[in-house]
N, C-alpha and C positions, 0 to 999 in steps of 0.2 A: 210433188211436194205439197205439204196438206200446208192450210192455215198458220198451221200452230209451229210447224216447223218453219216457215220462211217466217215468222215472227221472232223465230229460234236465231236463223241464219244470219238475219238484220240484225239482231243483237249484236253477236260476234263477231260482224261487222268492226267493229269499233277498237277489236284487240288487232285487226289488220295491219301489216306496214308493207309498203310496197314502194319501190324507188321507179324514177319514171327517168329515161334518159331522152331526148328527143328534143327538137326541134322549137324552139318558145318565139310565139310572135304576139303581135298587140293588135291586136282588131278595131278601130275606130267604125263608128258609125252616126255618120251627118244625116239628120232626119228633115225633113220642111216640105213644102209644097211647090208645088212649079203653078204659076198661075199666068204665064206669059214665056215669048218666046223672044229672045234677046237680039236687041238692034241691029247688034255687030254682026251677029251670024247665026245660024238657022238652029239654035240651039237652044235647052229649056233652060229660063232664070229658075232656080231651087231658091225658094226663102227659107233660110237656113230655122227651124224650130229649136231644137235641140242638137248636143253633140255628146256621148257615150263612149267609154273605153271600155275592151272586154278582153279576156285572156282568150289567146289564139294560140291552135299548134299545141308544143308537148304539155304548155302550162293550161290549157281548157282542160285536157288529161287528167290532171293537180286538180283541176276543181269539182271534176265528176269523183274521184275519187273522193276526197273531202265532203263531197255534198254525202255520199254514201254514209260517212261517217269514218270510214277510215283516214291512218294515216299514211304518208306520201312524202318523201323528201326527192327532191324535182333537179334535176342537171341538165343545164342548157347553157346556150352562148346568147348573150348580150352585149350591145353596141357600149361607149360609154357616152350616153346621150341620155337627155328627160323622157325619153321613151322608155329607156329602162330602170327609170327610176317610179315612173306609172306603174310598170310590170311589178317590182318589187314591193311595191303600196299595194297593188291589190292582192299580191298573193300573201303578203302580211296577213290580211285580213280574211284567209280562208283557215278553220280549223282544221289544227293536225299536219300543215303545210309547211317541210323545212324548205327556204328558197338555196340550192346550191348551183347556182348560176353562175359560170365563169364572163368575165369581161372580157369582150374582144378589140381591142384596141382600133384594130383594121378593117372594120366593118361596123353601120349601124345595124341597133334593134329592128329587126324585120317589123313591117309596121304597115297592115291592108287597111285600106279606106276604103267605107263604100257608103256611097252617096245615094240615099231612102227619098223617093216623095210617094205617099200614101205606102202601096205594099210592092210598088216597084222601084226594084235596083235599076239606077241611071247608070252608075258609071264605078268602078273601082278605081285605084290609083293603088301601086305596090309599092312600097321602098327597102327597098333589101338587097345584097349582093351575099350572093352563092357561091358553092365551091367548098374543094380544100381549106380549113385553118393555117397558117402558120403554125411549122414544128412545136412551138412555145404555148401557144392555145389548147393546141394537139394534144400535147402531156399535160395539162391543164383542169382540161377534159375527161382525160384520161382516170387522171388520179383523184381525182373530186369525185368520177362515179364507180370507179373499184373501192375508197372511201367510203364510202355509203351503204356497198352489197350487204354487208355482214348485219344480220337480225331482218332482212330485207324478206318476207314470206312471198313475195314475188317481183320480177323485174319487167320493167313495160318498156321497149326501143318502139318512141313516136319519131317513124319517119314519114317525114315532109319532102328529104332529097335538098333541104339548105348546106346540107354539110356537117351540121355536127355527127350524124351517122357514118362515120368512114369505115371501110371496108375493114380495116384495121382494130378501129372501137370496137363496129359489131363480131369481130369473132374473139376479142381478148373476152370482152362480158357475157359472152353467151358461154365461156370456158369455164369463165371465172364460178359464174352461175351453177354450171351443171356440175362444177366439181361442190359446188358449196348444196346442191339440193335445191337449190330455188328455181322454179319454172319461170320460164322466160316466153312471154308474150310481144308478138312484133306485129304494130299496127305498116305494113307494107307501104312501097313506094318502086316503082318500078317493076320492069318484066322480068330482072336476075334474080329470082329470092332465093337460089344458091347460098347468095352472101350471108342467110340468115341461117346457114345449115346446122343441125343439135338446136333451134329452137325450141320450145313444148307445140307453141299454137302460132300461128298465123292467121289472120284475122283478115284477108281480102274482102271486097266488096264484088257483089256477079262481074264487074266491068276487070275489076283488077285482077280477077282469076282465070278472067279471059285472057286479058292479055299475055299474064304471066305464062300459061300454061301449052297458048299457043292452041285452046281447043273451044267450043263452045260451052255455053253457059247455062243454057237454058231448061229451065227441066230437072226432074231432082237425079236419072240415070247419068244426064249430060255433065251436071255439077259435082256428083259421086267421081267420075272419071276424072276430070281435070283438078281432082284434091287428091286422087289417088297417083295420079302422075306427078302434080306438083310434090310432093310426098314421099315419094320413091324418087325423081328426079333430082329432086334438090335435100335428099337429108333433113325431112322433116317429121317430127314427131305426129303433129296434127294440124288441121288445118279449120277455122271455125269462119265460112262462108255465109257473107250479110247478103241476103238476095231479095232485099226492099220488099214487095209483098207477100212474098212469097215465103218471108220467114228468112230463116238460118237453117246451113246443115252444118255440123259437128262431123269430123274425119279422125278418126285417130288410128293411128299403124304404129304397133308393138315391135321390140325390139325384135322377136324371132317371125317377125315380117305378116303374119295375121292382123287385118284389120278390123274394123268397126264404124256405124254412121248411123246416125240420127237427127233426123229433118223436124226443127222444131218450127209449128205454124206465127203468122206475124201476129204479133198482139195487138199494133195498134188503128183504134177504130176508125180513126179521122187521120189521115196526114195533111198538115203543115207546111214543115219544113226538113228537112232532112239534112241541113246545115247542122255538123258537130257529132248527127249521132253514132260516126264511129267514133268516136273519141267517147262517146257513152259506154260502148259496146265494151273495147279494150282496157277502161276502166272498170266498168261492172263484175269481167271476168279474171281481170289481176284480182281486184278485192276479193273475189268469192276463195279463189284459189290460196291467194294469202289466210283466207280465214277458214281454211282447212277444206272446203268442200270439191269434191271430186269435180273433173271437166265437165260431165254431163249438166251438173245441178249448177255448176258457175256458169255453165251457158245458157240455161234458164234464167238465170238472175239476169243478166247481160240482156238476155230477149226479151225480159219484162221492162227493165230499163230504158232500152232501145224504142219500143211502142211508147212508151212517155213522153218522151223527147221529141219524138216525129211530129207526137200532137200538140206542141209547142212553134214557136217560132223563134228561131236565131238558133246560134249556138246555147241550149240551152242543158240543164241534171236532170238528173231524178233522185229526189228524197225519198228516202224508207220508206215512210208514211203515204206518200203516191206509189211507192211500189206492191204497199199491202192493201190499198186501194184496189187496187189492177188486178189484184186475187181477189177479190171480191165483183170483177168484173163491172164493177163502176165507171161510168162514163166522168172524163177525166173534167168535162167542164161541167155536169151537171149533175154527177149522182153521185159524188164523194161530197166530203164533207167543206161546207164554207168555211171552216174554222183554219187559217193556214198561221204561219210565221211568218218572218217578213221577206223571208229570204225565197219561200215559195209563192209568195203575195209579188214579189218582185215579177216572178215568172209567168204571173198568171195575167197582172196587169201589162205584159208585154206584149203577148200572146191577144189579149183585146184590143189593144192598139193597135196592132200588125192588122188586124184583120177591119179597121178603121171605127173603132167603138169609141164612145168620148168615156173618157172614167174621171165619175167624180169620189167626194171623199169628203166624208162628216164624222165627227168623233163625240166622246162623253161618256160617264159614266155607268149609263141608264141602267141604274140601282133597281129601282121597281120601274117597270116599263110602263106608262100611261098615255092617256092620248094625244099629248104633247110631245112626246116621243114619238108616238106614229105620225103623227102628222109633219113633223121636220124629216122622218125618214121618206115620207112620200112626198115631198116637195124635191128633198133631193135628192130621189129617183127621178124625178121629174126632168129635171135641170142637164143630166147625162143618160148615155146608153148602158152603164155598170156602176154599181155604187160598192166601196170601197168602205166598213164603216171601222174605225180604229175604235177599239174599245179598254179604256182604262184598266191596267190589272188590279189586284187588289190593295197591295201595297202601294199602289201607286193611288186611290180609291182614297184608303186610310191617311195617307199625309194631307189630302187634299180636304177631306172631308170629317176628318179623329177619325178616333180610336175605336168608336162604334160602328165607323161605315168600313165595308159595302154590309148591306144586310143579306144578298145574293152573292154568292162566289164567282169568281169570274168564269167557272165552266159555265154555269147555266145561265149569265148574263148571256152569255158566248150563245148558248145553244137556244136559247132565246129572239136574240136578234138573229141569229141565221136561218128561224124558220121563219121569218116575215120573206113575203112575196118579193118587197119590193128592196131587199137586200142580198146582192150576190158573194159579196166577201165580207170577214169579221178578221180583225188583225188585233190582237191581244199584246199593247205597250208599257213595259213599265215604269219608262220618264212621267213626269208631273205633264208634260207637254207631248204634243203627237211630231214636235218637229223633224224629228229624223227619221218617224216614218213616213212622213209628207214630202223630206228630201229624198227619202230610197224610190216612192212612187211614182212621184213627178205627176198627181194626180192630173186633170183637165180642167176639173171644177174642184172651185174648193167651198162646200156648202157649210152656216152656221147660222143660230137664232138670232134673229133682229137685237138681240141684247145686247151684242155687242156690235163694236163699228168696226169698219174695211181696217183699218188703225191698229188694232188689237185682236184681229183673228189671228190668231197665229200659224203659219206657215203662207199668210197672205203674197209675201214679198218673193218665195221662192216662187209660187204656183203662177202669180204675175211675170216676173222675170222670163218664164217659160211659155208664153203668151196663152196662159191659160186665165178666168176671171173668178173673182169671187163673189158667190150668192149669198144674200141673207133672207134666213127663210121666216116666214111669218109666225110669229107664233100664238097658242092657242092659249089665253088666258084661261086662271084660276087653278093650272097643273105644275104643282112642283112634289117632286121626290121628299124632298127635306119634310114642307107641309106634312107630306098624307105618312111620314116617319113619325111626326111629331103627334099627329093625331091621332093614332096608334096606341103611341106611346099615354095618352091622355085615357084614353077607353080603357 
């Protein structure tokens, strides 16, 4: 696929809809330090830093999907508890995401804890009970996601093995599906994938295709086999094998029993973390298929997506924009572009934390860039290991400034401040204030010019709260913007 067409494919992205049925859980994450070992018994005290909520299970599915740019209406079971009322606030807040969540009376919101000092997991805690539904949940269930099929350009069953997948679900939707034309994508659980017979694809990982199939994994002859048996054995259309470095192979067997496979190489340069990226993968390749493009090119999409993620940390997407990056063969932290959103600036600033980098964060206008500008930006480079600079949009420039400013558009402000050395990210706001993206970043440092006090830097309170501190940076007399506008204007 050239350039110009995966800029094609990304578009059309957007006219996607795809219903996800599966399994929804809330992922917490307790972050802090362990600096001592506790009185009582031989165990680490974690000074708690920060605490995090993230979507887990079918609804992280919901948010790759959405990050894609398509859309996604999601069916899952929830507790009736403030856990699933978190669930419902954040997937609110994903574009394109209908939430069709049924409540379960008799059981809470599945809900994993895991407890962070630096880039090691201490400890998880799980709360969830498993199993059958109640009859009453069952139909529920039932009908909320046959509901939904119809316009649906493709169906995703994320099984987890909590229960909302009952053998009974998965074969009414996968009927429902193949009588309506829509391809049905099943992110797997378990050694029976029988249960998911008339699927399109299955989506195993090397371990789970092992097990499944009862054969070895290893190797693209040994992996062709056991997709070929899975496949014939269990009444499968095709089978799309995640085999971590070694790429993906794509299986697909025709109705009059002729097959086909293609081993597509890994993309991604650096791994991470590998938390989440089937839930990338199984969403990359519903979207592509929702938006018309054959299995081969939707598992390209899926593959390019999948290397993004890896080079991340946590359960984390991939944006368009990082995915036409990736065709250009750019390194994902240092040869694509500084210029992100806040939603990719979220991800990037995680990814530097995980890996124990302090990120500070300074913001302004900087209309025409002068030495005063460089020298606040090098101070606070100084101050952290990543600098974060929020830069005022235009509209946001002009209220702030009339009707004459900015005199630079916010592209080239943008592309400006992202070729200085000592600046790794440029995040483009268009509030009067940077505060919501100081609360989306949860910066380390929060740097500003001595011109103002601890009092009135604003985002002070949050960035403190978060035992992070704020710097004031010196500044260079005789450089102001306005001035050298004004004297301009005079000549």
């Amino acid at each position: 696929m050239t350039e110009t067409d995966l800029a094609a494919t990304l578009e059309r992205l957007g006219g996607a809809k795809v219903l996800c049925v599966g399994d929804l859980m809330l992922d917490r994450f307790v972050e802090g330090k362990v600096e001592r070992i506790s009185p009582e018994a031989p165990i680490p005290v974690l000074s708690v830093q920060r605490e995090r909520p993230a979507l887990g299970g079918a609804a992280n599915v919901a948010r790759n999907v959405s990050a894609l740019g398509a859309r996604c209406t999601l069916v899952g079971a929830v507790g009736a508890d403030s856990a699933a009322g978190e669930l419902a606030t954040m997937l609110a807040d994903l574009p394109g995401v209908t939430d069709g969540s049924v409540t379960a009376p008799d059981r809470p919101t599945a809900v994993k804890t895991r407890y962070i000092a630096g880039r090691a997991q201490l400890l998880r805690t799980d709360r969830e009970r498993t199993g059958p539904f109640p009859p009453e949940t069952a139909a529920a269930l039932r009908e909320a996601a046959l509901t939904a099929l119809p316009g649906a350009g493709a169906l995703i069953l994320s099984d987890y093995g909590k229960g909302v997948l009952s053998d009974a679900l998965v074969a009414d939707l996968i009927a429902a599906a193949n009588q309506a034309g829509c391809p049905v994508i099943v992110d797997p659980k378990g050694r029976d994938f029988s249960r998911y017979r008339g699927a399109d694809l299955v989506t195993p990982n090397r371990a789970e295709l092992s097990l499944a199939s009862g054969m070895p994994a290893e190797g693209d002859d040994a992996v062709l086999a056991a997709c070929r048996h899975l496949a014939e054995s269990c009444g499968l259309a095709g089978i799309l094998a995640t085999r971590s470095e070694e790429g993906m192979t794509l299986y697909r067997r025709a109705a009059d029993g002729t097959d086909s496979a293609v081993h597509l190489g890994a993309r991604a340069r650096e791994v991470f973390d590998v938390a989440g990226a089937g839930d990338t993968v199984v969403a990359a390749l519903a979207a592509g298929l929702a938006a018309g493009l054959d299995p081969r090119s939707a598992a390209a999409l899926a593959n390019r997506a999948a290397g993004i993620v890896v080079a991340k940390t946590g359960t984390a997407v991939a944006y368009p924009g990082e995915i036409l990056n990736d065709s250009h063969e750019e390194r994902l932290e240092a040869g694509e572009s500084k210029v992100l959103t806040q939603a990719e600036a979220v991800d990037r600033v995680a990814a530097w934390r995980r890996s124990g980098k302090s990120v500070g964060f300074t913001n302004g206008c900087f209309d025409l860039l002068h030495p005063g500008h460089v020298s606040l930006i090098a101070q606070a480079r100084a101050a952290c290991d990543r600098l974060v600079v929020g830069l005022n949009s235009d509209a946001s420039v002009g209220r702030l400034k009339g009707p004459d400013r900015p005199v630079q558009p916010e592209s080239a402000r943008a592309a400006v401040l992202a070729a200085l050395g000592h600046v790794d990210l440029v995040v483009i706001f268009g509030e009067d204030t940077p505060l919501s993206l100081i609360t989306a970043l949860e910066p380390d440092v929060l740097i500003k010019g001595a011109d103002y006090t601890k009092d009135k830097v604003v985002g002070a309170d949050v960035v403190e709260r978060l035992g992070g501190k704020v710097v004031l940076a010196d500044l260079v007399d005789g450089h102001s913007t306005t001035r050298t506008i004004a004297k301009l204007n005079r000549g």
